[in-house]
N, C-alpha and C positions, 0 to 999 in steps of 0.2 A: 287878613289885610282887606280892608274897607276898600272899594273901590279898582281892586285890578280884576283885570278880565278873568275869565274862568278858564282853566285849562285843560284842552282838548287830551281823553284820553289816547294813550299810543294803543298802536291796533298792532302785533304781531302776526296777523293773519294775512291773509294772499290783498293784494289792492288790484284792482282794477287796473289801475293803471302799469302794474307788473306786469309781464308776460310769464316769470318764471314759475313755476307751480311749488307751493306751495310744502317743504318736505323738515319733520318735524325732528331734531337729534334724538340720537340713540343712546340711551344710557352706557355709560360703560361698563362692562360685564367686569368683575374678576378672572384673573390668570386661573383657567384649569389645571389644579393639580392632577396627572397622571400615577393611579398606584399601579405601579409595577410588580405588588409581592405576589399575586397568585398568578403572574407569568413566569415570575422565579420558581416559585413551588411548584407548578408544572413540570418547567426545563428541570429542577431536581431529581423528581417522579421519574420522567423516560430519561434522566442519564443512570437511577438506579434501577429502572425496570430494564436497557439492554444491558449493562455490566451483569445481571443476576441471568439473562436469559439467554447469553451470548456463549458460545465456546470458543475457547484457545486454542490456535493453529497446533500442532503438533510442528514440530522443529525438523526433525526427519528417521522415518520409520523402517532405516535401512541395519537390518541384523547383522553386523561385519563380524567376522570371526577372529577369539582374542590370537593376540602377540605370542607367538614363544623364544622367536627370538629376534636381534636386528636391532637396528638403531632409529629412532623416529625422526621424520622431517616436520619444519615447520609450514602447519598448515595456514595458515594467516599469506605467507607468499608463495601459494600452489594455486592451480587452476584443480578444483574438484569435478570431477565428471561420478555418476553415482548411478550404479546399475539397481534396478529393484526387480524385485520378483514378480510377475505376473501376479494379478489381485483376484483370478478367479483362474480354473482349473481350462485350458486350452487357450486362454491369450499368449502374447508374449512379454518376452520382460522389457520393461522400459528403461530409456536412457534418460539421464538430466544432464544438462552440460551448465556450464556458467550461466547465470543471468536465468536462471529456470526455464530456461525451452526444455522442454521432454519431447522424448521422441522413441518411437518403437522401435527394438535392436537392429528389428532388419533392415529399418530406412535409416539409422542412425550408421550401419558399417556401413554404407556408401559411401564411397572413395571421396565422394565429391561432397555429400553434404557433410562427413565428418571433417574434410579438410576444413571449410568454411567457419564450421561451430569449433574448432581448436584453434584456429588463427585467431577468430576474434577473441578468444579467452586471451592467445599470446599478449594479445596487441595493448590489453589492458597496462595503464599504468600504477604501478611498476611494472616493468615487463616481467616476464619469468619461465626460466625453460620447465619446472616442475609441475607434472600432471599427476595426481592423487586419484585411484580407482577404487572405490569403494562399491565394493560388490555386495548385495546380500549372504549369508551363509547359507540360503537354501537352493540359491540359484546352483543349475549344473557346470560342471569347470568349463564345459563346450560354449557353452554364453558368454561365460568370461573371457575363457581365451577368443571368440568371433571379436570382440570388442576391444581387448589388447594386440589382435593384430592386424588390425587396421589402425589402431594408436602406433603401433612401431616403426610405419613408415615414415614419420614425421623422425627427421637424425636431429633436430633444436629440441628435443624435450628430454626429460628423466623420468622414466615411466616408474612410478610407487602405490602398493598397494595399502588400500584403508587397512586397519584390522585396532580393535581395541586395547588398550592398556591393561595388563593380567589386575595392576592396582586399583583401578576402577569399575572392577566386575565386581 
């Protein structure tokens, strides 16, 4: 075009007569993808390296001596109390009561703490007058009977001893 003025180029840079400083955009980056597979294959490794290094509680290591005669109760609504043998030669034998408190025979026949550890077994729901003694076979009858007769003063319970089924020996 012949004849029209010339046109000033546009400046994108700071002007003078700005105050604000001058600050240039940021490209937009891409969404970082996160791989998570060798945080899996790790968490795989140590759930197979403790399952392989790990042992299994034992269930419980009390030798009761088999049945010859008698009728069985069901243990599912009994309160189990569980004498064991001393685990080294001069301890004593210990007691388990509900809820796995143990406790050594001679603090366990106290009047007062065995009252406490048989009520709170009572008191469980369902209630139930039946207490199950499962004694070791190698304990002395003297252990057992210290342990049955401070059970007998309790008149709400039916005192029964563990002992094995002859069918599952």
């Amino acid at each position: 075009m012949i004849g029209s003025p010339p046109v000033a180029p546009v400046d994108a840079g700071p002007n003078e007569a700005d105050d604000e400083a001058y600050v240039p955009k940021r490209r937009k980056l891409g969404e970082a993808d996160l791989d998570i597979t060798p945080m899996i294959d790790v968490t795989f490794l140590l759930l197979i390296f403790f399952m392989v290094t790990s042992t299994m509680q034992e269930t419980d290591s009390t030798d009761i001596p088999p049945a010859r005669f008698g009728v069985g109760t069901e243990t599912g609504e009994s309160i189990m109390i569980t004498l064991r043998r001393p685990i080294s030669e001069g301890d004593e034998p210990t007691v388990v009561f509900p809820g796995g408190d143990e406790r050594a025979l001679s603090e366990a026949v106290e009047a007062e703490t065995l009252k406490n550890l048989v009520e709170a077994g009572l008191n469980e729901i369902p209630r139930t007058e039946r207490v199950i003694v499962n004694a070791d076979r190698d304990l002395p009858f003297g252990d057992v009977r210290r342990l049955t007769s401070g059970l007998s003063d309790f008149e709400e319970i039916r005192l029964f001893f563990g002992v094995q089924d002859p069918a599952s020996r």
